[in-house]
N, C-alpha and C positions, 0 to 999 in steps of 0.2 A: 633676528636670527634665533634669540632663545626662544620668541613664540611660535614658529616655525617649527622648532625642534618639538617642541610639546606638544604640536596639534599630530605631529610622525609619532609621537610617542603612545598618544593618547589612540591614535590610529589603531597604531597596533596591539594595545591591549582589550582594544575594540577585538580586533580581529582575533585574536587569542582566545577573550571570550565568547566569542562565536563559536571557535571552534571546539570550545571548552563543552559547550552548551549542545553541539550536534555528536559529540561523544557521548554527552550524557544520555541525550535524546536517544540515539541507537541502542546504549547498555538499557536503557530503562525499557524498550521496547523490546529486545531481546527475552528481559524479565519475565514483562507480559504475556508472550508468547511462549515461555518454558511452562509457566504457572496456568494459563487459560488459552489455550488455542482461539476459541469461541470470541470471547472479548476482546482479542487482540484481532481478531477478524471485523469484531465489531468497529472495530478502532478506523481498520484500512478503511471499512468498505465507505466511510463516510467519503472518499473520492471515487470511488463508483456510481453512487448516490448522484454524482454529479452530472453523469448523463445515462446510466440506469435507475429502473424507477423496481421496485419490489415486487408487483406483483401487477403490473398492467404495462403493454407493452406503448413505449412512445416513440411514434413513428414508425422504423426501423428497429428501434434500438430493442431486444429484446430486455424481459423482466427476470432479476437475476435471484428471485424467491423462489423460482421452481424448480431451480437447478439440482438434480442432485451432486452428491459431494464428489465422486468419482468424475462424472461427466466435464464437471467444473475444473477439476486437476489439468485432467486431457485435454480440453478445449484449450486455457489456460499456456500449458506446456507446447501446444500447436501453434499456437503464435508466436511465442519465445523462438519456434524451430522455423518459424517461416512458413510454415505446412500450410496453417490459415492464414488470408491474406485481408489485413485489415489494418491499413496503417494506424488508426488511431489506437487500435489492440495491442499491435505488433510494439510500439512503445511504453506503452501499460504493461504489458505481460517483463517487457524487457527490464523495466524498472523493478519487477518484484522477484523476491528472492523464493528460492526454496518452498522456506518456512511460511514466508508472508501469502504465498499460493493455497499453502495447506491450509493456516489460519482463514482464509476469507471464503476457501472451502466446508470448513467445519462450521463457521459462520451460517452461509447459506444453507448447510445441511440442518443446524440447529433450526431454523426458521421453517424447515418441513417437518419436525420432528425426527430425523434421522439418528439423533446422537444415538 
């Protein structure tokens, strides 16, 4: 019984620090994104990277280095609204917030020279 109890105990300060740790992770990202737009975009776009490539297009998937910044908002926010229909998009755009749109915008604009 008492080991039982401590693997629940131990569970849950698992869980506690988990959740300790995705608090952190958001406040510290928030940071980045107040202080650097640009690197906190650098930050996201490592999962864009994962089926956009920068500047040659694979397959389909168009190359997300030539985008300008505006373009990238609009597209971006079109999928959030449904307007573009791109399941893989429509979940992507739905997971990022506001800010994390603008940063991965300012991002790709740094990358043409836009700033």
């Amino acid at each position: 019984m008492i080991q039982s109890s401590f693997i629940a105990t131990r569970g849950l300060f698992a869980l506690v620090g988990c959740g300790q740790m995705a608090i952190l992770a958001a406040f510290l990202a928030q940071q980045a994104a107040a202080q650097d737009p640009v690197e906190y975009g650098e930050y996201l776009a490592s999962q864009c990277s994962t089926c956009h490539r920068l500047d040659a297009y694979e397959g389909a998937i168009p190359p997300l280095g030539h985008l300008p910044q505006d373009y990238f908002v609009v597209a971006m926010k079109e999928y959030k609204s449904g307007r573009r229909d791109n399941p893989a998009m429509v979940s992507v755009a739905n997971a990022l917030s506001e800010e994390e749109i603008e940063a991965l915008a300012a991002y790709y604009a740094a990358l043409r020279g836009e700033e």
